[in-house]
NUDRENBA-671749 format. One record per residue: y, x, z of N, C-alpha, C in turn; residue in three letters. Coordinates in steps of 0.1 Angstrom, whole numbers, plus 2048, in hexadecimal, padded with zeros to 3 digits. Atoms other than C-alpha are relative to their C-alpha. Layout:
// NUDRENBA-671749
YXZYXZYXZAla/...
//
This chain:
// NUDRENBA-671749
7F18007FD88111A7FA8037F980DUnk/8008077F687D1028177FC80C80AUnk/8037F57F587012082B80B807803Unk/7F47F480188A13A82380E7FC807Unk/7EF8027F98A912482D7FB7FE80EUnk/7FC8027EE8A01208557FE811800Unk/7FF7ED7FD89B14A85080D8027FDUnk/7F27FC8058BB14E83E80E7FB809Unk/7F68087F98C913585A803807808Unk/8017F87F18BD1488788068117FAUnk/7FB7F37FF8C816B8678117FF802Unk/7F38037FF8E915C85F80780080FUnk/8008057F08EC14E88380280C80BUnk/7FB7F57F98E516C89480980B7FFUnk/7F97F48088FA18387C8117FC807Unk/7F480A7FB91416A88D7FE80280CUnk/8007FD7F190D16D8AD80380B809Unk/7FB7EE7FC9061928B28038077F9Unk/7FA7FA80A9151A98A97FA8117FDUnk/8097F68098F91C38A27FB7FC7F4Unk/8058028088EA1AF88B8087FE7F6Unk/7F480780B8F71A88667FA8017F2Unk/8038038118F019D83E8068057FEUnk/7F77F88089041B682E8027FC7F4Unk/7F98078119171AB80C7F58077F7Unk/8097F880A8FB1C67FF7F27F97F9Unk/80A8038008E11AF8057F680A80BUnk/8087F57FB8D61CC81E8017F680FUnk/7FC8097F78CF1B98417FB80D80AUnk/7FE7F57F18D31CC8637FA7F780CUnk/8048087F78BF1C288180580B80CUnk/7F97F47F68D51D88A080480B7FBUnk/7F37FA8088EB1E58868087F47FCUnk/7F380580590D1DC8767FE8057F4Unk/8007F780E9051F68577F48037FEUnk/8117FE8068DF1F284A8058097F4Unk/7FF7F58098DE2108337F17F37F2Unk/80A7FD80E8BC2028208007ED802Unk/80480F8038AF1D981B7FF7FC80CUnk/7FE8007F28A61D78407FF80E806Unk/7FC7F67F68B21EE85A7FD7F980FUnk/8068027F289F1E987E806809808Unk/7FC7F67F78B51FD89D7FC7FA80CUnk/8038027EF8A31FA8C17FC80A805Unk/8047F77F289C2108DA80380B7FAUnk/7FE7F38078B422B8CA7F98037F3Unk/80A80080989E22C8AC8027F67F6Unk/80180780D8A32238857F57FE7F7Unk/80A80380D88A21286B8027F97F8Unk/7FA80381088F20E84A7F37FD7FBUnk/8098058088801FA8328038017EFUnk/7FF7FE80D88220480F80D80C800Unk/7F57FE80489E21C8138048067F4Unk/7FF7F38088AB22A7F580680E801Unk/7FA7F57FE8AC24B7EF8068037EEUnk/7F97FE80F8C92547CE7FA80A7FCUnk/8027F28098C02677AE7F28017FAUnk/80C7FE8048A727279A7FA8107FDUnk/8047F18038902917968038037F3Unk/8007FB8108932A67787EF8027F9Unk/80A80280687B2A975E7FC80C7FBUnk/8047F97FD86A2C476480680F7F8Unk/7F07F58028892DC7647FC80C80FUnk/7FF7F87F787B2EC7858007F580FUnk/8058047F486E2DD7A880F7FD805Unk/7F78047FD8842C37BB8027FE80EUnk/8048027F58892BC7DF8087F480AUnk/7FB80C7FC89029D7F780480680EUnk/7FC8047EF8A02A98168027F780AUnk/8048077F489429E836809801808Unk/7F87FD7F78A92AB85180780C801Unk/7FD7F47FA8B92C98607F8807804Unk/80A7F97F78A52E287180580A807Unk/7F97F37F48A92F98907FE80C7F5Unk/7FD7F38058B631B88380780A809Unk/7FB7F17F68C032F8A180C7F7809Unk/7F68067F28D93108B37F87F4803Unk/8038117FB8CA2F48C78057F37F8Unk/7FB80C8088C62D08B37FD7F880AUnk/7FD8107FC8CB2AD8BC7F27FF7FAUnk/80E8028068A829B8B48077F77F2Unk/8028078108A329588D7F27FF7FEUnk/81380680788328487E8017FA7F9Unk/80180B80C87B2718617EB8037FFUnk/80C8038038592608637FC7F47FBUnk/80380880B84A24C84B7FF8057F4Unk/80680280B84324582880B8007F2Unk/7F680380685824F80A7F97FE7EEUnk/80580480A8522497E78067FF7F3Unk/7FB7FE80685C2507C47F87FA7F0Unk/80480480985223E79F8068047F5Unk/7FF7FD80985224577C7F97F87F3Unk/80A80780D84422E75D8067F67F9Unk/80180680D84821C7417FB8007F0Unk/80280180E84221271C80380F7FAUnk/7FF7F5806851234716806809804Unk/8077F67F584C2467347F3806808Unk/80A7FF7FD8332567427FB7F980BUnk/8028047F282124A7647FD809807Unk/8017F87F782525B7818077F980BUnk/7FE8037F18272557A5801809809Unk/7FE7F67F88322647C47FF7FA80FUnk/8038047F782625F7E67FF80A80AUnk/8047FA7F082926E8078027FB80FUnk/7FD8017F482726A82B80380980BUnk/7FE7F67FB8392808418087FA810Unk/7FF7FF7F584028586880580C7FFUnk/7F67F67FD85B2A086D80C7FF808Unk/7F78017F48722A888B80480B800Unk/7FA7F17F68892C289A8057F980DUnk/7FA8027F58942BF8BD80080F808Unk/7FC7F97F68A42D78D37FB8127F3Unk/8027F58088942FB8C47F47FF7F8Unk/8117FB8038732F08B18007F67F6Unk/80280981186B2E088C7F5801802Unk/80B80480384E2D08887FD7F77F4Unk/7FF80780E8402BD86C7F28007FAUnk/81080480981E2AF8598027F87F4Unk/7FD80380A81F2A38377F47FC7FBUnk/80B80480880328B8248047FA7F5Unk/7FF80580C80428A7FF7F97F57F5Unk/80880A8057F726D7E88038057EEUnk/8028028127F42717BD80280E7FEUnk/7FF7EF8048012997BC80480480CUnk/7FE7F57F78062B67D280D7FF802Unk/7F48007FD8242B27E87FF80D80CUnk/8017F97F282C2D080780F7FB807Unk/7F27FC7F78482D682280280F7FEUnk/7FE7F180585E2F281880D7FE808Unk/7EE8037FB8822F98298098067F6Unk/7F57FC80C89D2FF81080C800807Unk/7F27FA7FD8C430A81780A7F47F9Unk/7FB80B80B8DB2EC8088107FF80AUnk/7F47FF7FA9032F180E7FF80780CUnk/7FE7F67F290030B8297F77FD80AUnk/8098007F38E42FB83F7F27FC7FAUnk/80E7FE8098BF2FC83F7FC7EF802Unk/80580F7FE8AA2DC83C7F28007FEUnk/80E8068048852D183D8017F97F2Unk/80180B80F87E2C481A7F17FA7FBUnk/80D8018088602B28068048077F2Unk/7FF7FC80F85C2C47E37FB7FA7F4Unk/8078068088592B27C67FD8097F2Unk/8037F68078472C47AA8058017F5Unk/7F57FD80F8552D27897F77F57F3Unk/80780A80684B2B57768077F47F9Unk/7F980B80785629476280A7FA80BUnk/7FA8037F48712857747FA7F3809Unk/8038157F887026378E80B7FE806Unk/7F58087F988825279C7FA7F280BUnk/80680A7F18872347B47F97FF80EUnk/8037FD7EF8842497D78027F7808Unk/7FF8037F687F23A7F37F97FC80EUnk/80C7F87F287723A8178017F4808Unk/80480E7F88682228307FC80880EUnk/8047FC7F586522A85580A804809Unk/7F77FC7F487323C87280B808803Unk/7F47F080089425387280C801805Unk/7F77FC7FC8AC26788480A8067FCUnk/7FA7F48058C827E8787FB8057F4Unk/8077FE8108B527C85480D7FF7FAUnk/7F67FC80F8C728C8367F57F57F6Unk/8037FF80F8B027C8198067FC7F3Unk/7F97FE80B8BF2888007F88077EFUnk/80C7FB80E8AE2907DD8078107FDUnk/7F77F88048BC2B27D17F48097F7Unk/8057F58078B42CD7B680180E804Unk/8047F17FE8A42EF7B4811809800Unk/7F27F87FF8C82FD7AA8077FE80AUnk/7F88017F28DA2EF7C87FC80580CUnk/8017FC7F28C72FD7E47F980E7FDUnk/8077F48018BA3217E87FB80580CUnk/80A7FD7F58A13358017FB7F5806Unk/80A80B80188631C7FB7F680A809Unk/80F7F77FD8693278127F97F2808Unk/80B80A7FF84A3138197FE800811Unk/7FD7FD7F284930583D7F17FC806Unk/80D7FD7F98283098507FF7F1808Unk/8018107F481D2E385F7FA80580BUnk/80B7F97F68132E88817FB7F3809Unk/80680A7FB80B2C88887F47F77FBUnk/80F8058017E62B888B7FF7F17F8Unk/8008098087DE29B8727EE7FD804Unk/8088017F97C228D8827F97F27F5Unk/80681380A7A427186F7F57FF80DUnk/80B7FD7F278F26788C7F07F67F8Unk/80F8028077752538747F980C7F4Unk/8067F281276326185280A8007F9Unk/7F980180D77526C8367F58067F4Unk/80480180F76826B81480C8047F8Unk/7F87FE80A77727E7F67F87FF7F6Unk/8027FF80F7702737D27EF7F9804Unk/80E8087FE75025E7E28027F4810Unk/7FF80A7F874E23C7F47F77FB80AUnk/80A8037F57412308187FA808800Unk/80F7FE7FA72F24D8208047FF80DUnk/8058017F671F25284180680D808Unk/8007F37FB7292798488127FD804Unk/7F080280174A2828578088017F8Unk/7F87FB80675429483D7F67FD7EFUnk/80880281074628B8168088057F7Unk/7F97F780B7552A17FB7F67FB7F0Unk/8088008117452967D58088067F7Unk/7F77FB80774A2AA7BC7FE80E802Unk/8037F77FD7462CD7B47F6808806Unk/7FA7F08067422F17B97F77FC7F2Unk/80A80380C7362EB79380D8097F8Unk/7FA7F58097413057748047F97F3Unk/7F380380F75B2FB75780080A7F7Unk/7FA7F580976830B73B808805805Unk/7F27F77FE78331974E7FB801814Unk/8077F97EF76E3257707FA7F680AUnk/8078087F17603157928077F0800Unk/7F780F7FF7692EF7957FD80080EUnk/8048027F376D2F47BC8027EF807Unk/80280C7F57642D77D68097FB80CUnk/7F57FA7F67782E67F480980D7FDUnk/7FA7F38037943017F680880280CUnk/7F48037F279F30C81580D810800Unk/7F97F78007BD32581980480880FUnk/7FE8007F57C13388377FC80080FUnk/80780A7F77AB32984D7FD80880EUnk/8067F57F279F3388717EF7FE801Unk/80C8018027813288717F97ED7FCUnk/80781180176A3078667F480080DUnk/80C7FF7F67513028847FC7F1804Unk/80A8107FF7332EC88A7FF80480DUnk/8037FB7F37312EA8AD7FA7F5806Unk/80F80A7F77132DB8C28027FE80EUnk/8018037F270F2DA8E7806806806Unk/7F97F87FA7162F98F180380E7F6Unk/7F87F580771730F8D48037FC7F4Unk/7FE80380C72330E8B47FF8077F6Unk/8027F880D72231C88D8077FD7F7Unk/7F180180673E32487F8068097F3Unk/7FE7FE81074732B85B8148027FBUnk/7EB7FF7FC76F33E85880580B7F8Unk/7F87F3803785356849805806810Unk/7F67F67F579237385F80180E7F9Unk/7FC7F780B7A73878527FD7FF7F2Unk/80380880C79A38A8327F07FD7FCUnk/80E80080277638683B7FC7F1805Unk/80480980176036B8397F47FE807Unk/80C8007FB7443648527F97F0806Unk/80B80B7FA7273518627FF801810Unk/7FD7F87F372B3538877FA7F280BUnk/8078077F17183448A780B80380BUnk/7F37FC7F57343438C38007F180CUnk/7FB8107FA73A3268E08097FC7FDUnk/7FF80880D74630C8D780E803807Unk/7EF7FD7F47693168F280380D7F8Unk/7F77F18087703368D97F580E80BUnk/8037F87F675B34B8F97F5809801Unk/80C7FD80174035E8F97FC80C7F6Unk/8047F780973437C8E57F97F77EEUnk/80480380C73036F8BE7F78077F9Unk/80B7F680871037A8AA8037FB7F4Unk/7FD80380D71B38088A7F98047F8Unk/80D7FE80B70037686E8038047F7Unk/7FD7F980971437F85580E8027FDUnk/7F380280573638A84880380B7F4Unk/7FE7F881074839482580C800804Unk/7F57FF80075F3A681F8107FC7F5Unk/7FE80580777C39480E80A8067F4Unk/7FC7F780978E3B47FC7F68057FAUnk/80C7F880276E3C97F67F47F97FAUnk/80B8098007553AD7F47F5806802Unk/80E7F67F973D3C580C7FF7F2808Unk/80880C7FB7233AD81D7FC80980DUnk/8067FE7F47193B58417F57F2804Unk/80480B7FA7003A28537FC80980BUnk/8037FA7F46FA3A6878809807804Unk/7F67FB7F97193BA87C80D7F77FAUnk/7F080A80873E3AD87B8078077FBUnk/7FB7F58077483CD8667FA8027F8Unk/8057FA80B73D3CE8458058137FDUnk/7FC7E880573D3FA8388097FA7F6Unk/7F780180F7544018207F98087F9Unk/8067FD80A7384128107F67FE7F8Unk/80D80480471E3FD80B8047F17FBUnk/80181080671E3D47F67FB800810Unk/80580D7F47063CB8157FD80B807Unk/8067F87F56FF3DB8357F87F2807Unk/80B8087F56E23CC84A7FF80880DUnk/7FF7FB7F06E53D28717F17FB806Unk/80E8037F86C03D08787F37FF7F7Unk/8127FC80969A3CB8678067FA7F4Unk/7FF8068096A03BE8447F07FE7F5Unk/8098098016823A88377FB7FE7F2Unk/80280680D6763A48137F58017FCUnk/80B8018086593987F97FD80E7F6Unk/8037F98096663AD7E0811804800Unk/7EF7F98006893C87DB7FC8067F4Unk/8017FC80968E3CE7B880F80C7FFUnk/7F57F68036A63EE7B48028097F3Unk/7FC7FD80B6B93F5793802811800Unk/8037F47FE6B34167898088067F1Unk/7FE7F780C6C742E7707F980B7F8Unk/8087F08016AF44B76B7F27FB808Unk/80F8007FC68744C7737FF80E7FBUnk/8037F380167446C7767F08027F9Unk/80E7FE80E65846975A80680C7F2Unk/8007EF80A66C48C74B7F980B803Unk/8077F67FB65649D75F7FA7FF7F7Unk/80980480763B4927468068087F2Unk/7FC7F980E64F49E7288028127FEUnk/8057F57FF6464BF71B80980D801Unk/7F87F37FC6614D471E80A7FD810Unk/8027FD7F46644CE7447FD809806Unk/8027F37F86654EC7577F77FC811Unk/8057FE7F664D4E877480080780BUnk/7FE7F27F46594FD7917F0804805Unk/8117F97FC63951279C801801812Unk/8008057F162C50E7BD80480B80AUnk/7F77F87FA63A52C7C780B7FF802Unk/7EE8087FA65D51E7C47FF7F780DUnk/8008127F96514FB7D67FC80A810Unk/8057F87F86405167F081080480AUnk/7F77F67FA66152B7F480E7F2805Unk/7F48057FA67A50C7F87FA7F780CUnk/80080A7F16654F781180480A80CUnk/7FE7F77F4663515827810805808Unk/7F27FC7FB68A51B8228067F480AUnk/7F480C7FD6994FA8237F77F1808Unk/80C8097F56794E68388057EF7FBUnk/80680C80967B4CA81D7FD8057F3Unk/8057FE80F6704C77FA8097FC7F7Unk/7F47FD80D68B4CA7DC8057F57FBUnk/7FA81280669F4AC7D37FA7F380BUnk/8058047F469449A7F280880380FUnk/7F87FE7F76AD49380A7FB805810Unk/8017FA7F36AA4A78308007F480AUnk/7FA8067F46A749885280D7FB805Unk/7F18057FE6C949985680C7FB7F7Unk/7F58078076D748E8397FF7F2801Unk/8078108006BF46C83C8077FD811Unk/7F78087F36D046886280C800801Unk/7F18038006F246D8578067FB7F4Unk/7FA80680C6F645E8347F67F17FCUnk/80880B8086D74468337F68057F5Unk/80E80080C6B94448188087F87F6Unk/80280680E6C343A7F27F37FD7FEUnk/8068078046AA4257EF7F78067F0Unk/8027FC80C6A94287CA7FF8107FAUnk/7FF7F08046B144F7C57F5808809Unk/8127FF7FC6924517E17F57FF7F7Unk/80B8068096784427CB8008087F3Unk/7FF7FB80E6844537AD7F5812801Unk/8057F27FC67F4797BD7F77FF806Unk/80C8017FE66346B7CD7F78027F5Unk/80980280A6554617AB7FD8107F8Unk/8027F180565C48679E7F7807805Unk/80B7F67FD64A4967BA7F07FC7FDUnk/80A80580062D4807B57F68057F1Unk/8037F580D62A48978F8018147FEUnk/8027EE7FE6334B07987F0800804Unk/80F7F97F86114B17AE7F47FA7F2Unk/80E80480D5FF49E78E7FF80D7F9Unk/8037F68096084B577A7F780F806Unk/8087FB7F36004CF79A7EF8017FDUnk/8108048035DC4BE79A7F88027F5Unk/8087FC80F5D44C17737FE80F801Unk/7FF7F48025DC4E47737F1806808Unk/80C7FC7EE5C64EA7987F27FD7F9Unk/80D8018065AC4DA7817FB8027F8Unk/8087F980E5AE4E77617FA815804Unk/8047F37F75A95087787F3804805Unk/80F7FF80058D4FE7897F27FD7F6Unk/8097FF80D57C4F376D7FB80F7F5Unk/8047F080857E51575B7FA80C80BUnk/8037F87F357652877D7F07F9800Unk/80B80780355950D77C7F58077F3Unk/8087F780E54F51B75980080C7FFUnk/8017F57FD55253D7657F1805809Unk/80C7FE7F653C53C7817F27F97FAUnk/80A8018075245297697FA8057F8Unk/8067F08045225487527FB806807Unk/8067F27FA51E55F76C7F57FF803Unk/8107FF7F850154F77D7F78007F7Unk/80B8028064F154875E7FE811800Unk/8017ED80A4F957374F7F3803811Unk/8087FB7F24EB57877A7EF7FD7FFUnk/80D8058044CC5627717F98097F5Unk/8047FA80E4C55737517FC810809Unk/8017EC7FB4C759B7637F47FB80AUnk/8118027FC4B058F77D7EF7FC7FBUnk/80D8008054965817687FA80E7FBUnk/8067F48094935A27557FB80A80AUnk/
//
């Protein structure tokens, strides 16, 4: 108590003296004001900070998403500069309430023809959206369709700020507003794991639930993630709706070798080119490499083997190589340099012709064999007439 009264002396004193400063009957004290809006109100160099301000009202209980208007925003006429930056904050709890918190920190301006604005949420998902409220537009925070809170309030720096709480029914042509301003961490960050060493530590995840993928990261949109070294870099992105692996300098410059990319409607796989087909899961742009290529097969050709197979006679096999200068079910020169080799549908008609010529071979041998036994009568009947 002995402390407080030479503070209470010296605020008194000056509130007496000048006449920016002043104790307000509210308990609200003004330091280069006459009319502190919040507990303390700080005005220098053109410029308000508030300490605790409140903001009136309470959300609804989860009747439909609520919103705290920020400011005005350019709409087609030159503004005056508005900003509200700082820290606002909203609570919820008791014996027979639930708990819930609300935390954000937001940096948002208009001046002359340009809205800008960055937004960092703390306990649940907050965005910037602009909403319509009595005839003019406004930057807003959204609060989500959820239990209600009450006890808004904002701490920090603001100009020409509305904050005002208001419901989904009072404002309409809600659209979500694009941050275009950089939120910068110049040490590590760690999510969901402590002190590490890396810039970035993510714990947790991609791991499988009862109810799908438990992802780690999720990015929306993105242009690109890129590791970048000395002078080049490897860079991991959506474009468009494809997804690749890409070597590029590290200045954007330079011809990119693209190792791989998918496509993100189709889910066709290229590698080596930056155009997956739209005919093929994977296209490979050069040698492709393996131990072992196992190819799923509907049909095999072991019906040659079964006995009511018609064996074309080699006078057919005769008359179509000579027409068509390949062999029967066996794709042409030109179809293999304008359509590619099936793999699998190769091997199969391969495997047919391979059993045709067996069968071919038996025959050729059960032939010479009896031709064999022919000419081993005859010579004997020939042996026999000469002896006599």
């Amino acid at each position: 108590m002995k402390k407080l009264l030479p503070v209470l002396f010296v605020l008194a004193f000056t509130a007496v003296k000048a006449q920016t400063n002043v104790i307000g009957t509210t308990g609200n004290v003004g330091i280069g004001t006459l009319n502190p809006v919040s507990k303390l109100q700080v005005v220098d160099n053109n410029r308000n900070y508030y300490v605790n301000r409140p903001i009136a009202g309470q959300s609804e209980d989860a009747q439909g998403p609520n919103y705290i208007l920020l400011h005005e925003i350019y709409t087609g006429t030159p503004m005056i500069d508005m900003h509200v930056m700082g820290k606002i904050t909203g609570v919820r709890g008791s014996t027979v309430s639930s708990n819930r918190k609300w935390t954000i920190e937001v940096n948002t301006s208009t001046a002359y023809t340009i809205n800008r604005g960055s937004l960092i949420s703390y306990n649940e998902p907050v965005r910037l959206v602009t909403v319509i409220y009595n005839s003019k537009t406004y930057l807003a925070a959204e609060i989500s369709n959820s239990s209600t809170m009450y006890g808004f309030s904002f701490t920090g720096y603001a100009s020409g700020e509305t904050l005002l709480l208001v419901k989904d029914d009072n404002v309409t042509g809600m659209q979500p507003f694009t941050p275009n301003d950089v939120i910068g961490i110049q040490g590590n960050l760690s999510v969901g794991v402590f002190g590490s060493s890396a810039k970035l530590d993510v714990l947790g995840g991609p791991t499988w639930t009862s109810n799908g993928w438990k992802k780690s990261i999720k990015l929306y949109d993105v242009s690109a993630i890129e590791f970048a070294g000395a002078t080049r870099s490897f860079g991991l992105g959506a474009s468009g709706a494809n997804l690749y692996f890409s070597n590029m300098n590290t200045d954007g410059t330079g011809a990119a070798n693209y190792f791989m990319v998918a496509d993100g409607t189709t889910g066709n796989v290229s590698i080596g080119s930056p155009s997956p087909s739209a005919n093929y899961k994977l296209t490979v742009e050069g040698t492709l490499g393996a131990r072992r290529i196992k190819v799923q097969q509907g049909a095999w050709a072991d019906y040659v083997f079964h006995p009511e197979y018609e064996l074309p006679s080699l006078q057919q096999v005769e008359h179509f190589v000579t027409t068509e200068k390949h062999l029967e079910g066996i794709p042409s020169e030109k179809e293999v340099l304008e359509k590619g080799l099936d793999l699998g549908e190769f091997d199969q008609q391969l495997l047919k012709k391979v059993e045709e010529l067996t069968l071919y071979i038996i025959q050729l041998n059960k032939n010479v064999e009896r031709l064999n036994k022919q000419v081993t009568a005859q010579q004997q009947t020939i042996a026999t007439l000469q002896a006599k």
